[in-house]
C-alpha positions in Angstrom: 58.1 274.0 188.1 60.8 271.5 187.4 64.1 272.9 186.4 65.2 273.4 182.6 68.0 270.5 181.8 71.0 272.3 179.7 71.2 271.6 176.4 74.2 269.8 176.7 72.9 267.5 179.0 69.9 266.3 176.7 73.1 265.8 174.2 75.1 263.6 176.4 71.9 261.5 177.2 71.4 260.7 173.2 75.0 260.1 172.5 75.0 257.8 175.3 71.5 256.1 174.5 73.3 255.8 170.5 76.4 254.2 172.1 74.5 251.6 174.3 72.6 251.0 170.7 75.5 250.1 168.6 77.3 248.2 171.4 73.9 245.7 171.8 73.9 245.6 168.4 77.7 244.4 168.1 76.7 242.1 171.0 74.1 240.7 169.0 76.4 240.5 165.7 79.4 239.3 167.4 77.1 236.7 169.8 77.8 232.6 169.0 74.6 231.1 168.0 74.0 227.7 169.7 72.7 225.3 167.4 71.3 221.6 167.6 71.4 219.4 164.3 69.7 216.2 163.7 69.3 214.0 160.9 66.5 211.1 160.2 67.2 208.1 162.0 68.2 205.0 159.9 66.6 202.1 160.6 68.0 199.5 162.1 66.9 196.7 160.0 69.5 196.8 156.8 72.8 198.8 156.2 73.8 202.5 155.3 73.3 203.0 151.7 74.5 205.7 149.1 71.0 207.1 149.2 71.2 207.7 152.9 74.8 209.5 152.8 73.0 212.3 151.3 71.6 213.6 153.8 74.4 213.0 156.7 76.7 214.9 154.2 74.4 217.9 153.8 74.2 217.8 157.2 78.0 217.0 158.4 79.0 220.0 156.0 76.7 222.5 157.6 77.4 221.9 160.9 81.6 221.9 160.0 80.8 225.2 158.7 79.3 226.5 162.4 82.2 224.8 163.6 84.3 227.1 161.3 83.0 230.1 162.1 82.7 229.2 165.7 79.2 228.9 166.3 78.4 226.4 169.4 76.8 223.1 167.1 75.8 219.9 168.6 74.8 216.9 165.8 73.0 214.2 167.2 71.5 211.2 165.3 70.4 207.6 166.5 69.7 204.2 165.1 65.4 203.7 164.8 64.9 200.2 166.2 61.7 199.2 166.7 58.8 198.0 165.2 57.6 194.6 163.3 60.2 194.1 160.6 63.3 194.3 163.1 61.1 191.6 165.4 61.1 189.4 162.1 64.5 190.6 160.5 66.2 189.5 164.0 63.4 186.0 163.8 64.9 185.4 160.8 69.1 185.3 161.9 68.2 183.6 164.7 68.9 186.6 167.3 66.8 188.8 169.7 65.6 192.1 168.4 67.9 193.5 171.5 71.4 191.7 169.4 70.5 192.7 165.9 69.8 196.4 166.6 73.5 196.5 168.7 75.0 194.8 165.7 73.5 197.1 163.2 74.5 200.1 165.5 78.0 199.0 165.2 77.9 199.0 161.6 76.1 202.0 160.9 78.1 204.2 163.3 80.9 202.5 161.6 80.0 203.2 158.0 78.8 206.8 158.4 82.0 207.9 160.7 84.1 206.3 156.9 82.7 209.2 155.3 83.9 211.7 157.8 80.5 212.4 159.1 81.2 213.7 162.4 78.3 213.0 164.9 78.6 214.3 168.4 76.3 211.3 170.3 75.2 208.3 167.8 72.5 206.8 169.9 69.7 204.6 169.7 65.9 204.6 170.0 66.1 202.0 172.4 67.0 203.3 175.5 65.9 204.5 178.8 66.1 207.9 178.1 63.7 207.2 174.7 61.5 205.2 176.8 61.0 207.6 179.4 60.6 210.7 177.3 57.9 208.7 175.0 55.6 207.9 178.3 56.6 211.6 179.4 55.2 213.2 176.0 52.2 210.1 175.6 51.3 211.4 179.4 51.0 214.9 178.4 49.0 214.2 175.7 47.0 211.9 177.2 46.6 214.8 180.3 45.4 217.2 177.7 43.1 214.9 175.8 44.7 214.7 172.5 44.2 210.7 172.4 41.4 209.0 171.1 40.6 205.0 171.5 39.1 203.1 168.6 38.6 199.7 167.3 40.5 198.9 164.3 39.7 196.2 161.6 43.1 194.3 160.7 44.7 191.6 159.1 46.0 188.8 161.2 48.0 185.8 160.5 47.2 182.7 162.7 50.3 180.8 161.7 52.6 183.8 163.0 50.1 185.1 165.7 50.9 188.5 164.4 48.7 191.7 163.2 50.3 192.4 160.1 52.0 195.5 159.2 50.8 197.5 155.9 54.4 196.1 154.3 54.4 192.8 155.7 51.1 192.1 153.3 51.5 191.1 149.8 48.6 190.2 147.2 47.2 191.8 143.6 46.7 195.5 143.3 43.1 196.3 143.1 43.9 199.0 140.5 45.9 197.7 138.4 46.0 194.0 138.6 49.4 193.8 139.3 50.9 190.9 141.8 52.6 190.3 144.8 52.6 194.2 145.2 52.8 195.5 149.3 49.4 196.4 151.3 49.6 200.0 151.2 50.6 201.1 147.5 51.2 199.3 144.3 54.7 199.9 142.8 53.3 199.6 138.9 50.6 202.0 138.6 51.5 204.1 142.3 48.1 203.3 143.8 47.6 203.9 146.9 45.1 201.6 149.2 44.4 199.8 152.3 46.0 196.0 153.0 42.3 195.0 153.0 41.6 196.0 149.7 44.3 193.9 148.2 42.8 190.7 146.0 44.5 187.0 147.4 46.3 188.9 150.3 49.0 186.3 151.8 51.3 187.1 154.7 55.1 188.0 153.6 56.3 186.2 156.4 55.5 182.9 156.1 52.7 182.5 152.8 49.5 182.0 154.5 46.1 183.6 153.9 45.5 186.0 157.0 42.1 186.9 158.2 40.8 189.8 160.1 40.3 190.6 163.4 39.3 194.0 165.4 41.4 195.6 168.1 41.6 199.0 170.1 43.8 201.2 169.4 44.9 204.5 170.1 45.0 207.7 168.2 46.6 210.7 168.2 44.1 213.8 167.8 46.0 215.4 164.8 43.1 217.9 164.1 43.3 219.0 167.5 46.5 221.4 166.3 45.7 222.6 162.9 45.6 226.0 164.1 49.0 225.3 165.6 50.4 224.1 162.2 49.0 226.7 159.9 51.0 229.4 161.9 54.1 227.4 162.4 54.8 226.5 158.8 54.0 230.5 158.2 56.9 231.0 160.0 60.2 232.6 157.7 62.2 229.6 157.6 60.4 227.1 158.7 60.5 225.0 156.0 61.3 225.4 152.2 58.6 226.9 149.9 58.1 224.1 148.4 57.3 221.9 151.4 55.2 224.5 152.9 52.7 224.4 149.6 52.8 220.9 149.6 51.8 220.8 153.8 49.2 223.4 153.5 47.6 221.2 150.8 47.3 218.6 153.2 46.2 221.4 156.0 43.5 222.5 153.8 42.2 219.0 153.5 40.9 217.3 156.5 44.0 215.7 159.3 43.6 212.4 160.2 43.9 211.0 163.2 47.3 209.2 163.7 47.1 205.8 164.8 49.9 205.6 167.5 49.4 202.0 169.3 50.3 198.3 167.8 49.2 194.7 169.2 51.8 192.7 170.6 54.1 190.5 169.7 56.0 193.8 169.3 59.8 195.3 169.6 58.8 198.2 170.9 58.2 199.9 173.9 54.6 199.4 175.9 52.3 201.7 176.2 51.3 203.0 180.1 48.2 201.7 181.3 47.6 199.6 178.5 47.7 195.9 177.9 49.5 193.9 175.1 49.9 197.6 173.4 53.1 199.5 172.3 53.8 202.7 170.8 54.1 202.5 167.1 57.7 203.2 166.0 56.8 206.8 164.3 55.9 207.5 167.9 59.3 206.9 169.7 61.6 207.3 166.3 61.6 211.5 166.5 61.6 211.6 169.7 65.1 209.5 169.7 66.5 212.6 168.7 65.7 214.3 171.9 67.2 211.4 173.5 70.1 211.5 172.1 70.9 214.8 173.0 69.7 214.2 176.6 72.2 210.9 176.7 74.7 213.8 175.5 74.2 216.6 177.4 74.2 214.0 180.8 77.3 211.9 180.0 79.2 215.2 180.1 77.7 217.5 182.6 75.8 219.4 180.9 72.0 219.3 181.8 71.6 222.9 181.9 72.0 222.8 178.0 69.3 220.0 177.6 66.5 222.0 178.9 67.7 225.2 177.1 67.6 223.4 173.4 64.4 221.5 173.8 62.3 223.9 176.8 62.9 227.2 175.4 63.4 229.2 172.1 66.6 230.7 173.0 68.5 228.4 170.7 68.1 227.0 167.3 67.0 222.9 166.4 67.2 221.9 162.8 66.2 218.9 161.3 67.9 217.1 158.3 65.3 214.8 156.3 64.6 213.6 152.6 61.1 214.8 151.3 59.9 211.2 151.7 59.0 211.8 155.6 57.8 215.6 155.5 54.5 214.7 156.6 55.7 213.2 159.9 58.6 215.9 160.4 56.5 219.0 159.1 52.9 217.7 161.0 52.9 214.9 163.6 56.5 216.0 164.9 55.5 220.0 165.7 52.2 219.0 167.0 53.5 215.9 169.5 56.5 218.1 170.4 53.6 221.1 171.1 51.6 218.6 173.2 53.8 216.8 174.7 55.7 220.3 176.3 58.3 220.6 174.3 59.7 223.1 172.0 59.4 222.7 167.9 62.4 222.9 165.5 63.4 226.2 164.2 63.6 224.5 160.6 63.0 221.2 159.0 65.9 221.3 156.0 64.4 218.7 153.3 66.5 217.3 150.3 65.7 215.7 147.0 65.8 211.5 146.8 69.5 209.7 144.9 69.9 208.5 141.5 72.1 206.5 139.4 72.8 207.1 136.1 69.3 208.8 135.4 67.4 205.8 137.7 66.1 205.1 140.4 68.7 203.4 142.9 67.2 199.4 142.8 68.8 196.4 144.9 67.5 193.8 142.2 69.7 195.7 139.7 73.1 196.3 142.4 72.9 199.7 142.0 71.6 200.8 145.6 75.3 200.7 146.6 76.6 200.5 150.4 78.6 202.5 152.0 80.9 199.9 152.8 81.1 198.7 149.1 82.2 201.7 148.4 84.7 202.4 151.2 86.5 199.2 150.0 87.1 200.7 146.8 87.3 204.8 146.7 88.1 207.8 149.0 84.9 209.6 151.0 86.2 212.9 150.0 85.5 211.7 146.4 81.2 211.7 147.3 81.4 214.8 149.8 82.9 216.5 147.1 80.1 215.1 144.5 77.0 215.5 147.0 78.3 218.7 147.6 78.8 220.1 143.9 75.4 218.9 143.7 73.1 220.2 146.7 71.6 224.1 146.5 69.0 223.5 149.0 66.5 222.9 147.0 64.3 219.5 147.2 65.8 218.4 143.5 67.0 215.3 143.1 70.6 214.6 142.7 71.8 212.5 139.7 74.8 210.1 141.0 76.9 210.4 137.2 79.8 207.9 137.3 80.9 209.9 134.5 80.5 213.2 136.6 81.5 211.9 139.7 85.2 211.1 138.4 85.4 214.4 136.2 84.4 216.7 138.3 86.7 215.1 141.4 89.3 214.7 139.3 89.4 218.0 137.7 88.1 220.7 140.7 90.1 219.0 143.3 92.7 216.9 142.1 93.9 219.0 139.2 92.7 222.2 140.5 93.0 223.0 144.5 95.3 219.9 145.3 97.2 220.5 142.3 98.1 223.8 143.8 100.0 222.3 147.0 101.7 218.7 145.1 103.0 221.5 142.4 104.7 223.9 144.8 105.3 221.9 147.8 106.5 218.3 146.1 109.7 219.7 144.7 110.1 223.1 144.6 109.8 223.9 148.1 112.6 221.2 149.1 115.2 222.8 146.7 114.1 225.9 149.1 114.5 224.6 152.5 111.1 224.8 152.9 111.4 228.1 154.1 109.4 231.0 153.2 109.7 234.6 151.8 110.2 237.6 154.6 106.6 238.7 153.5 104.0 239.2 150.0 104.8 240.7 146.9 102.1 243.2 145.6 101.1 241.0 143.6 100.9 238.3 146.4 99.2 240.8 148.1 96.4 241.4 145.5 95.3 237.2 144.9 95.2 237.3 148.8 92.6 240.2 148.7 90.6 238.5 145.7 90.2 235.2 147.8 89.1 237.3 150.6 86.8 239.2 149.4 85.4 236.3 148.3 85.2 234.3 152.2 81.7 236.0 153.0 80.1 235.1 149.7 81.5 231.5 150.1 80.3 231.3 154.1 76.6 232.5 153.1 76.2 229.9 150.4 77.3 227.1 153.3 74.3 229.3 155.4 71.7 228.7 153.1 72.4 225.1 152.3 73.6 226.5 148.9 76.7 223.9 148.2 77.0 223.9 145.3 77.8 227.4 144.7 80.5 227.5 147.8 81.9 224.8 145.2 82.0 227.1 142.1 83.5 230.1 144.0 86.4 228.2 145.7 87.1 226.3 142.8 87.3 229.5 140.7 89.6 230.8 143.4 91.5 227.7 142.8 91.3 228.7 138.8 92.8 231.9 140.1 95.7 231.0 142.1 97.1 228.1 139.5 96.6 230.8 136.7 99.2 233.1 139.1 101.5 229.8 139.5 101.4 229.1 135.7 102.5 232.6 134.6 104.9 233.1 136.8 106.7 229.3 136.5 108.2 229.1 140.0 109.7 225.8 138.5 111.8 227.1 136.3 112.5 230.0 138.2 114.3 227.6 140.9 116.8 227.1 138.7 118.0 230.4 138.1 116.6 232.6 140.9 115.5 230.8 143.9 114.5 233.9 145.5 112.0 234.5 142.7 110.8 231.0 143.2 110.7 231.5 147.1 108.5 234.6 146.5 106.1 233.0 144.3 106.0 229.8 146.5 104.9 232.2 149.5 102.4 234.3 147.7 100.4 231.0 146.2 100.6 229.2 149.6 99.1 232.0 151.6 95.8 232.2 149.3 96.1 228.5 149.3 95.9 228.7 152.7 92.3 230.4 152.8 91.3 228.2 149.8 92.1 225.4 151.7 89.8 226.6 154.9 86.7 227.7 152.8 87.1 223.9 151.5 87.3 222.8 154.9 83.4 222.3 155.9 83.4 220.0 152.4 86.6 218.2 152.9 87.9 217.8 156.3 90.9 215.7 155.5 92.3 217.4 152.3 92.0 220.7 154.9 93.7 218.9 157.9 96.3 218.0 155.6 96.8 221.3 154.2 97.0 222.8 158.1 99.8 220.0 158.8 101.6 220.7 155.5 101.8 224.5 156.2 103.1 224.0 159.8 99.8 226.3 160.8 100.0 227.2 164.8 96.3 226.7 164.5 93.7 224.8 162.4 91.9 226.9 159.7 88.9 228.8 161.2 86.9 232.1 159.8 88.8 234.4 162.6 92.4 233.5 161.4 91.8 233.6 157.7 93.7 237.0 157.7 96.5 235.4 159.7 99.7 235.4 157.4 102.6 233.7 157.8 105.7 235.5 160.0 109.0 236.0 158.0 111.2 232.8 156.7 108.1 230.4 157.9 109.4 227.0 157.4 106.7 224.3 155.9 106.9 220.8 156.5 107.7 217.9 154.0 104.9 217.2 151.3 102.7 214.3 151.9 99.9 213.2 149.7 96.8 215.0 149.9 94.1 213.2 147.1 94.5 210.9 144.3 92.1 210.7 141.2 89.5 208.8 140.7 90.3 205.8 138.0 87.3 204.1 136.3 88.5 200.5 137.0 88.0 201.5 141.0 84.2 202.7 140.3 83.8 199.5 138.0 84.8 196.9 140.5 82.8 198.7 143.2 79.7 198.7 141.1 81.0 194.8 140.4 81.3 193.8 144.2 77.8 195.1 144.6 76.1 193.3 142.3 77.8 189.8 143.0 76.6 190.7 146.6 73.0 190.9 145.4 73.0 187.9 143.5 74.5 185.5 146.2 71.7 187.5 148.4 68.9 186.5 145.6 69.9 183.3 146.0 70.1 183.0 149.5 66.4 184.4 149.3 65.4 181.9 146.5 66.3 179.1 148.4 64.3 180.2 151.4 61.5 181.0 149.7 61.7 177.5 147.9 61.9 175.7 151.7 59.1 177.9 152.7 56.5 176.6 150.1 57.9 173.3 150.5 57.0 173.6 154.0 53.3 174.9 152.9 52.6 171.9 150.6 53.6 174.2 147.5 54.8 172.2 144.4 58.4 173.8 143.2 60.1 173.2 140.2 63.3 172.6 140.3 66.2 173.6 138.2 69.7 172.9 137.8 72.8 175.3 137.7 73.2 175.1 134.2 69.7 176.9 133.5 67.8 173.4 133.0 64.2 174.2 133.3 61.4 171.7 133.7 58.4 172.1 131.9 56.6 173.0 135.2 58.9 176.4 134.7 57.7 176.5 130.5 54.0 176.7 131.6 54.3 179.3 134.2 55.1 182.2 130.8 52.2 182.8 128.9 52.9 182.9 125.4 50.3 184.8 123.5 49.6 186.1 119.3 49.0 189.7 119.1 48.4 192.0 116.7 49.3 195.5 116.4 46.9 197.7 116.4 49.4 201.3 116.9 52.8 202.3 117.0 54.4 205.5 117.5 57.5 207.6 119.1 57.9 208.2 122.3 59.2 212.0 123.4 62.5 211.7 125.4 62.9 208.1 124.8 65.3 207.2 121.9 65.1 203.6 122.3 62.1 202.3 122.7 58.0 202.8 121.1 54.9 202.8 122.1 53.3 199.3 121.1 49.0 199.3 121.7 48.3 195.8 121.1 45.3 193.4 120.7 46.1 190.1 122.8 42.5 189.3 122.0 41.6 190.1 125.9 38.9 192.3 124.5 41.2 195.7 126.0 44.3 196.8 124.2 47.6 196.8 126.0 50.0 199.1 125.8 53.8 197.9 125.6 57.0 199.9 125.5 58.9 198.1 123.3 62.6 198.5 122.7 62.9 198.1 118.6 63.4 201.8 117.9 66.5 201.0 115.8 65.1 198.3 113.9 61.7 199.3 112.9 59.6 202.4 112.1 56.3 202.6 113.9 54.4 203.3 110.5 55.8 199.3 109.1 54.4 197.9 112.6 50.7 198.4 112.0 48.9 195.1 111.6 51.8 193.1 112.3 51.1 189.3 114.0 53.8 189.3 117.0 54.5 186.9 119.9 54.1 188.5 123.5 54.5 187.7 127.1 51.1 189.1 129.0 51.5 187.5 132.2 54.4 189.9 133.3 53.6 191.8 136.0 53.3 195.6 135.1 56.4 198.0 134.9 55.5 202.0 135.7 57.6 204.2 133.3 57.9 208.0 133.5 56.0 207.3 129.9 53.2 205.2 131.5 52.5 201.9 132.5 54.0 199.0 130.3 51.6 195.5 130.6 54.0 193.0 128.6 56.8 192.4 126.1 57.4 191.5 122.7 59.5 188.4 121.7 62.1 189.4 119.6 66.0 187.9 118.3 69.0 189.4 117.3 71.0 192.8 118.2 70.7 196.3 116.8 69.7 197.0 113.2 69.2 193.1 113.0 66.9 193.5 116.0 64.5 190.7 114.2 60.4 190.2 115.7 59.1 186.8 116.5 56.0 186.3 114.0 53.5 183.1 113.6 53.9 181.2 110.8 50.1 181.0 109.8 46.4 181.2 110.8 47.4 182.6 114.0 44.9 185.0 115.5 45.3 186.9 118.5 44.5 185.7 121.5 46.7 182.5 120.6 48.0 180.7 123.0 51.8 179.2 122.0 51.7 175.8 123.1 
């Protein structure tokens, strides 16, 4: 019979068992996450835009933040350089695919670094390590007979001895009728289609008529994972709600096979075991980023760490992207990475698309602005602080304001948190030695405690990809601590008790202090120069936000921190940007005109001074129509909707721009003059199929009418 354990014992036993519980859990708690970031690869086949900044930003800042609070954070990204429109781009400056993509690396690694995005390897898709983990991965899958082999009907041009690529075909929608639209989707009406369904297809390259021609290729076996998917896009925090409806939309419908080869001529790298076949550049882009970090993790001795990010679960992955490529990053990605022996991402982090001024970013209209247009003209701090006012984690777009941009710069960090430092430390603080107080006042005391109390708030928005309200909370702690400055009037207190001044110089620089390191994931700079002007022993970092400063600290001489944004600096950016893209459009013009010289095509030919020839008259058709309905548009307060009989047999519809000059109700059964060989424009209202001649400016806004016995259907002449 075993022997009764004392009471006492059984005691000891739980109170140890409770000990060993709370000290795991503190383990846990206290333990530093290790953390890989990505973002999408740029391509290597045109420069870093405004557009693309977005999403290194969002991503720069989050990592900064793990950085802050001491998490162990690697950011890798690459350039994506393969694929047919890098082999033509490079074709067409007269360089090697190999010499283009090192150039553009240059430049990209040289405009993203300009806005203080901090990468830890920027490498490129073409390298050994890429090549050898694509054939690695293909092998696997190959091994486990997730790839198929099937011929493929395609479009081939015999002048360029080249299979074309879905963009590098150009002919008439078959929905809409609208030209020179690409091979895979019609930018008027949003159709979607293959290149063989286009009507007059022509090769972008070089003009000619392609035909087809049938090849092999090979598929990856999406369908076989859809088991896989479903539960790893059920995952908590896989991917935002939003994206997860929109994937299991596309799960609940049937997966298509992915085709993963493409025919030589190709940059690219070639397939194993095939002939004249390379992997298609969605194949080897993603898995750049694995390369990347294995380039890394070798240059600086670290193996150990490759394997434990991309072989196991012990560790977190998350990928940056824009909802444009969720269906490679949230599908084909998880299931190559699955089949190929790899581990998936813990999350896929999507944001919304750019805008300017309400539209969509165009190069035709100089408003999809580069980076380095804009580096020549304003400060980087200027967009992290916009981008990150802006972002809550959410896949809504983000609205690029001029108007906002400036305010919100100029007022939440210029006249707000910077304002703090230039107002105390410019003058005041010289006429003080620069020297500190022995310690706080109470009342020092109690704005320290209200800005942290607020640090935990602030760090979990920065978690959760929540920006925007970090931004609202620090700048109301900046609210907070110039509202304590502004009572108390250190300035004038200077004059007649320094020591008063001294006191309130110390109590606003020590919540300035942890203003300035909640700010510091956002704006790096403006927080480095903060650490230098305070004379910290170390930079700002969540463990020494509690840190205050010892007795009679002395702080070093002002220097400038962040200057306003003036109008005339956005306006000759915006300037230099579109005098870029018309000397481009001309470039372009004139190669297009040598290129249908060289096909036998007829061009006209006009001067500088906007001399046409009548070749150039007969190309608008002119036409009488009448108006058959006219009406208000919700949400547009410029323009109205125009149905109109152009004697075609089927109305048109035209939004017209006349709003200020006419009522709909006096437009009924008017005679107008239109242009109806204009290819289709796709408004948010619907699709406009023309425009109406008109003279003069506002009110006088004044409709071209025939004189008499016009009918529609008239051709002007």
């Amino acid at each position: 019979m075993a022997k009764k354990q004392p009471p006492q014992t059984k005691c000891t036993e739980l109170v140890r068992t409770l000990i060993l519980q709370k000290n795991d859990q503190k383990e846990k708690k206290n333990k530093k996450r290790q953390i890989l970031v990505t973002s999408a690869l740029p391509y290597a086949n045109g420069p870093i835009h405004l557009g693309h900044l977005v999403e290194y930003i969002q991503a720069d800042i989050w990592v900064r933040y793990h950085k802050f609070i001491e998490n162990e954070i690697y950011y890798f990204c690459a350039d994506d350089t393969h694929g047919t429109p890098i082999m033509i781009a490079a074709r067409n400056q007269g360089i090697t695919p190999d010499e283009m993509v090192q150039k553009t690396h240059v430049e990209h690694y040289r405009d993203l670094s300009g806005f203080d995005v901090d990468f830890d390897n920027y490498y490129t898709t073409n390298s050994q390590e890429n090549k050898e983990l694509s054939e690695l991965i293909y092998g696997e899958l190959v091994k486990k007979g997730h790839i198929a082999r099937r011929p493929v009907r395609q479009l081939y041009c015999e002048k360029d001895q080249l299979f074309l690529p879905d963009r590098f075909v150009k002919g008439i929608c078959p929905e809409c009728g609208a030209e020179d639209q690409y091979g895979d989707s019609c930018e008027v009406c949003s159709a979607t289609y293959n290149p063989s369904e286009l009507k007059n297809p022509s090769c972008s390259i070089c003009g000619s008529s392609p035909i087809f021609r049938e090849s092999d290729h090979l598929f990856f076996k999406l369908s076989d994972f859809h088991s896989f998917l479903s539960k790893w896009l059920s995952d908590p925090g896989r991917v935002n709600p939003g994206v997860r409806k929109k994937m299991e939309e596309w799960l609940n419908s049937d997966l298509r096979d992915w085709d993963i080869s493409r025919d030589g001529p190709y940059f690219g790298f070639e397939i194993p075991g095939e002939k004249n076949k390379y992997f298609y550049v969605w194949l080897d882009a993603p898995i750049g980023y694995i390369a990347s970090a294995m380039n890394y993790f070798n240059k600086t001795g670290n193996k150990k760490l490759f394997d434990q990010f991309w072989k196991t679960e012990d560790s977190e992955v998350h990928h940056f992207i824009g909802k444009d490529i969720i269906y490679f990053h949230t599908l084909f990605w998880p299931a190559q990475l699955s089949g190929g022996g790899f581990r998936t991402p813990t999350s896929v982090r999507v944001h919304g698309f750019l805008t300017l001024n309400g539209e969509k970013m165009s190069k035709s209209r100089g408003t999809l602005i580069r980076a380095e247009t804009y580096l020549n003209h304003l400060d980087p701090s200027c967009l992290r602080f916009f981008y990150a006012s802006s972002l809550s984690g959410s896949l809504d777009d983000i609205d690029l304001s001029v108007t906002e941009f400036m305010t919100r710069y100029n007022s939440h960090i210029v006249g707000n948190i910077v304002n703090i430092f230039s107002r105390l430390c410019s003058g005041i603080s010289a006429k003080l030695d620069r020297t500190l107080s022995e310690s706080l006042s109470e009342e020092g005391k109690a704005l320290r405690k209200t800005l942290l109390d607020s640090v935990e708030s602030v760090l979990i928005a920065y978690e959760d990809l929540n920006y925007a309200k970090a931004v609202r909370e620090i700048t109301s702690l900046g609210d907070s601590i110039n509202k304590f400055l502004t009572d108390r009037e250190p300035w004038n207190a200077v004059k007649h008790d320094p020591e008063a001044a001294r006191q309130i110089l110390t109590d606003c620089l020590a919540s300035g202090r942890i203003l300035a390191g909640l700010l510091k994931p956002i704006l790096p700079v403006i927080a480095s120069g903060v650490e230098e002007l305070l004379n910290l022993p170390e930079p700002l970092l969540r463990k020494n936000l509690e840190w205050i400063f010892p007795p009679s600290h002395k702080i070093r001489e002002y220097r400038h921190l962040a200057a306003r944004v003036e109008e005339k600096a956005v306006s000759a950016m915006l300037d230099e940007e579109k005098e870029r893209i018309k000397s481009a459009a001309k470039k372009d013009e004139e190669k297009d005109e040598n290129k249908n010289k060289k096909h036998g095509k007829k061009m006209s030919e006009t001067s500088v001074d906007g001399i046409i020839t009548i070749e150039d008259l007969v190309r608008v058709d002119l036409c009488i129509g009448k108006i058959l309905e006219a009406g208000y548009i919700d949400g547009a307060d410029k323009l109205l909707r125009i149905v109109l009989d152009a004697g075609e047999g089927k109305p048109r519809q035209i939004f017209a721009g006349i709003r200020i000059a006419y009522k709909p109700e006096d437009l009924v059964g008017m005679l107008v003059v239109s242009v109806v060989n204009l290819a289709p424009r796709k408004m948010k209202f619907g699709i406009s199929e023309g425009m109406l001649l008109a003279a003069g400016e506002g009110e006088n806004l004044t409709l071209i009418t025939p004189h008499r016995n016009a009918k529609p259907g008239d051709r002007l002449k």
